[in-house]
C-alpha positions as a Markdown table, in Angstrom:
| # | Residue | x | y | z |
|---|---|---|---|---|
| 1 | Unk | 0.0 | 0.0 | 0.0 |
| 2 | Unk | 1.1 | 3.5 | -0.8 |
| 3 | Unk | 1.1 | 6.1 | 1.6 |
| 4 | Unk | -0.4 | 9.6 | -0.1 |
| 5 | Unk | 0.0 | 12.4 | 2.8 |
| 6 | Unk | -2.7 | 14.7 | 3.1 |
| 7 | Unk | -2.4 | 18.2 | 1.3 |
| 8 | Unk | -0.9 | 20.3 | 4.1 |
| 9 | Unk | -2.7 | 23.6 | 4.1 |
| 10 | Unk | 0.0 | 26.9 | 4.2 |
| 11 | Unk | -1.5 | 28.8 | 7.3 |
| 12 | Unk | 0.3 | 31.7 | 6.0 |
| 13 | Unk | -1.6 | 31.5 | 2.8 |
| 14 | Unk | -5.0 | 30.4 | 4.2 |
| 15 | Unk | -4.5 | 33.7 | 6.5 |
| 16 | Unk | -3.7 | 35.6 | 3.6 |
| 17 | Unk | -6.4 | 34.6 | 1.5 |
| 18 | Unk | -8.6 | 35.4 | 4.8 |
| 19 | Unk | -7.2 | 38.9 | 5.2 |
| 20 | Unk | -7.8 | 39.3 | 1.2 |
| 21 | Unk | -12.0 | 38.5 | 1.7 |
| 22 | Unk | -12.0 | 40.6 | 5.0 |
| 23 | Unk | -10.5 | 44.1 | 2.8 |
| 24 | Unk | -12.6 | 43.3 | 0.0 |
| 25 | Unk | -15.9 | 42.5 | 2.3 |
| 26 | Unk | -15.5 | 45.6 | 4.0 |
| 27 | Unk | -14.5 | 47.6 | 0.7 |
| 28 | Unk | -17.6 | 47.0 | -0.7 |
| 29 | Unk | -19.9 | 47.5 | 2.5 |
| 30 | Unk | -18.2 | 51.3 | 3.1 |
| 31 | Unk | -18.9 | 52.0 | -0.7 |
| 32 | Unk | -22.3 | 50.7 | -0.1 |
| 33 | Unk | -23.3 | 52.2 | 3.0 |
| 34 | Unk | -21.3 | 55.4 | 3.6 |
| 35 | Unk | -19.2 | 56.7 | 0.0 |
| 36 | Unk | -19.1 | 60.2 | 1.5 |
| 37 | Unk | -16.3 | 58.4 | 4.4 |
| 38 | Unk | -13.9 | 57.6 | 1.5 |
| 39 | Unk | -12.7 | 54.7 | 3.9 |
| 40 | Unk | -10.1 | 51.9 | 1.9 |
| 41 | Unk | -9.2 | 49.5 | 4.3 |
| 42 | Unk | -5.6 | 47.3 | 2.7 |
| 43 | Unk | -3.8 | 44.5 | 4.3 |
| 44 | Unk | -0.9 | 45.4 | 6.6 |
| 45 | Unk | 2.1 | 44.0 | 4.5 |
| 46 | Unk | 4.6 | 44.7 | 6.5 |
| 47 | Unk | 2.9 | 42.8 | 9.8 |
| 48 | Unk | 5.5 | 39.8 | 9.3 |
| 49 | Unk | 8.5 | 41.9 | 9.7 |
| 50 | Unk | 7.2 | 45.0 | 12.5 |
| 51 | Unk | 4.2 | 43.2 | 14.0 |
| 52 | Unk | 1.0 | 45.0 | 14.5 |
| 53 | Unk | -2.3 | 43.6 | 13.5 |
| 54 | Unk | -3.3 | 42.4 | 10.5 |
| 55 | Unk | -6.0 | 45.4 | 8.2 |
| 56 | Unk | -5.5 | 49.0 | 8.1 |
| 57 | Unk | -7.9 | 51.6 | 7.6 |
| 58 | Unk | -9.3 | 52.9 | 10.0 |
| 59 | Unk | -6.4 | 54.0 | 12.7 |
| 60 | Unk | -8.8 | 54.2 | 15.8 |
| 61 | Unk | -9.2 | 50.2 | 15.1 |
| 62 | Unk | -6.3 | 47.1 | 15.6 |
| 63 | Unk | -8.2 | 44.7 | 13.2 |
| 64 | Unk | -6.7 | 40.9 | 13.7 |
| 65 | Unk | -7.8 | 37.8 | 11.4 |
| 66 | Unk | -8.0 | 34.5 | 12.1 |
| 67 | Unk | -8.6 | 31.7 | 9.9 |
| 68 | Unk | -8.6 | 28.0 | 11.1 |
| 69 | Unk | -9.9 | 24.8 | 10.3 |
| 70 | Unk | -12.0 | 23.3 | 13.1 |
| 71 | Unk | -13.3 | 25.0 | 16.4 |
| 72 | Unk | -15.8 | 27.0 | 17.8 |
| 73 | Unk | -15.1 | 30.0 | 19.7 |
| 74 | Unk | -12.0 | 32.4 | 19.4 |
| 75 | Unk | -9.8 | 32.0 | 21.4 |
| 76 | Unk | -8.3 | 34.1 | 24.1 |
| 77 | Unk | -4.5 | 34.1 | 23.2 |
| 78 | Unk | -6.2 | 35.5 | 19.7 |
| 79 | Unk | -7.9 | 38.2 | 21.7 |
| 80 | Unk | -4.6 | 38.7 | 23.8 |
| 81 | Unk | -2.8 | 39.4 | 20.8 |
| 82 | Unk | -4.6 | 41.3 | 18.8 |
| 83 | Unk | -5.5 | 43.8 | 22.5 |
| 84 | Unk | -1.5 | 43.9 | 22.8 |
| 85 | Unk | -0.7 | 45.1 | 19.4 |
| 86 | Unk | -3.2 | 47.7 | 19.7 |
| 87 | Unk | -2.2 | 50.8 | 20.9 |
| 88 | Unk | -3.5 | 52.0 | 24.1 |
| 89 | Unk | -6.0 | 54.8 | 21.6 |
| 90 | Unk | -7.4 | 52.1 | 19.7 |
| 91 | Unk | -10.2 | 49.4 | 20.0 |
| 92 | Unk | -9.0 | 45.8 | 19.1 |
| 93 | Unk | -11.5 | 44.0 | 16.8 |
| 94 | Unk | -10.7 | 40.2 | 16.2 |
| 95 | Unk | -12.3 | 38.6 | 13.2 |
| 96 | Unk | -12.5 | 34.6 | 13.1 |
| 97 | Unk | -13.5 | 32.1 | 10.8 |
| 98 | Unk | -13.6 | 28.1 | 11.2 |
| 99 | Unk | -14.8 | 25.9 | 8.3 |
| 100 | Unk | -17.8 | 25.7 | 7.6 |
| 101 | Unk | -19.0 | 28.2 | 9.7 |
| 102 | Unk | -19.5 | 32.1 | 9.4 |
| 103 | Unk | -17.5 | 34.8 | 10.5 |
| 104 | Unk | -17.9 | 35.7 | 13.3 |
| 105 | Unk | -16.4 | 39.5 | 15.4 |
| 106 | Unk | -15.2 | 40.0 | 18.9 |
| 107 | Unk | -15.3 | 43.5 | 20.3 |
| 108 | Unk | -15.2 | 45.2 | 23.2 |
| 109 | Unk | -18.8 | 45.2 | 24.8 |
| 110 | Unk | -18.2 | 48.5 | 25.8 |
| 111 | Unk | -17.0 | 49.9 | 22.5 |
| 112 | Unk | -21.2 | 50.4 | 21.6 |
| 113 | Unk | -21.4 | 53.2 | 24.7 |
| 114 | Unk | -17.5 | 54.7 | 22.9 |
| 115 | Unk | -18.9 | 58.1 | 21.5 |
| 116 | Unk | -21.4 | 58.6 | 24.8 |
| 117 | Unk | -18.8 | 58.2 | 27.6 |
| 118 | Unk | -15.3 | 58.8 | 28.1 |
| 119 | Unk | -14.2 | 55.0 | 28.7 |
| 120 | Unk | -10.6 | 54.6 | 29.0 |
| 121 | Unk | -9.4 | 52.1 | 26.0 |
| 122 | Unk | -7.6 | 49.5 | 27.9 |
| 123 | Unk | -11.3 | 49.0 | 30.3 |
| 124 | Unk | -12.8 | 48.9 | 26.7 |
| 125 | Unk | -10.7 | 45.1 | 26.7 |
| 126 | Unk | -11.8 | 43.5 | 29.8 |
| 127 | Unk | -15.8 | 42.4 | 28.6 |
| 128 | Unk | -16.5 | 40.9 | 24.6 |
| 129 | Unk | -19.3 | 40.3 | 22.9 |
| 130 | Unk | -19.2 | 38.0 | 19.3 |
| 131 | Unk | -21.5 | 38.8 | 16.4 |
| 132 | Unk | -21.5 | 38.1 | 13.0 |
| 133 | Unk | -19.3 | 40.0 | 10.8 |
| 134 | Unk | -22.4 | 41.9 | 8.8 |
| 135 | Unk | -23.8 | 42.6 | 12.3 |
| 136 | Unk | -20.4 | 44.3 | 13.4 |
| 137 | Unk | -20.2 | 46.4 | 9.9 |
| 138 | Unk | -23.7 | 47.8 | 10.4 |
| 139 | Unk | -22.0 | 48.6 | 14.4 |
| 140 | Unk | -19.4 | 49.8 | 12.5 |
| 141 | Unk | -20.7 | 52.6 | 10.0 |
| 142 | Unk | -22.7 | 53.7 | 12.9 |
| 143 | Unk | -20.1 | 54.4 | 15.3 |
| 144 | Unk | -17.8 | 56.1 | 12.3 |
| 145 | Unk | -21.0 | 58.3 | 11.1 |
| 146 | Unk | -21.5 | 59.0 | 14.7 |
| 147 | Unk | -17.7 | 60.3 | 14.9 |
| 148 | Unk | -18.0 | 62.2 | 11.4 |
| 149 | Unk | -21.0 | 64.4 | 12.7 |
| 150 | Unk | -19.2 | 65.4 | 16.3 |
């Protein structure tokens, strides 16, 4: 009998191809839903070499993807990461996927009350909530037309 190995996936690849659907997705919902914000959000290239997080944009927001086979929930050395490489003035935002499943967004619960209260960032980290990812872009364009009108 011959031994065939299964194709090994290239994580690096997978999370490229990951970070590739998450600009694109977004692209086209800010076009969609609020033109007048002129927001493009790229891939942070140079991640690998300086670190950081993984989509750029929107510089009040670390955005970190993760793309892996099987699982459920994210998981917290995710959300550790992605709260240390942002900076102390922004709010992280973790974006998962698992096979076969949706994507799904963790963010600090206490991001939604952000432009009514003066909430220190790094108390912004401590509580989560998870939604889908077309439940967190709606969030989204509502907090960033709330911050164009102040």
């Amino acid at each position: 009998m011959i031994y065939i190995p299964k194709k090994m996936t290239n994580s690096r690849n997978k999370g490229a191809t990951k970070e590739r659907w998450v600009v694109n997705a977004m692209n086209d919902y800010f076009d969609n839903h609020c033109p007048h914000l002129n927001i493009k959000m790229t891939r942070n290239l140079d991640q690998t070499r300086d670190g950081g997080y993984d989509i750029l944009g929107l510089d009040e927001f670390a955005i970190e993807i993760k793309h892996y086979a099987k699982g459920c929930h994210h998981r917290k050395e995710w959300w550790d990461q992605v709260c240390t490489a942002a900076s102390d003035h922004q709010i992280p935002v973790l974006i998962y996927k698992y096979n076969y499943q949706p994507e799904r967004v963790v963010v600090p619960i206490d991001w939604f009350f952000a432009t009514q209260f003066e909430i220190p960032k790094p108390q912004l980290r401590e509580h989560t909530a998870v939604m889908e990812f077309e439940s967190f872009l709606w969030f989204l364009v509502c907090y960033l037309e709330m911050k164009n009108e102040q």
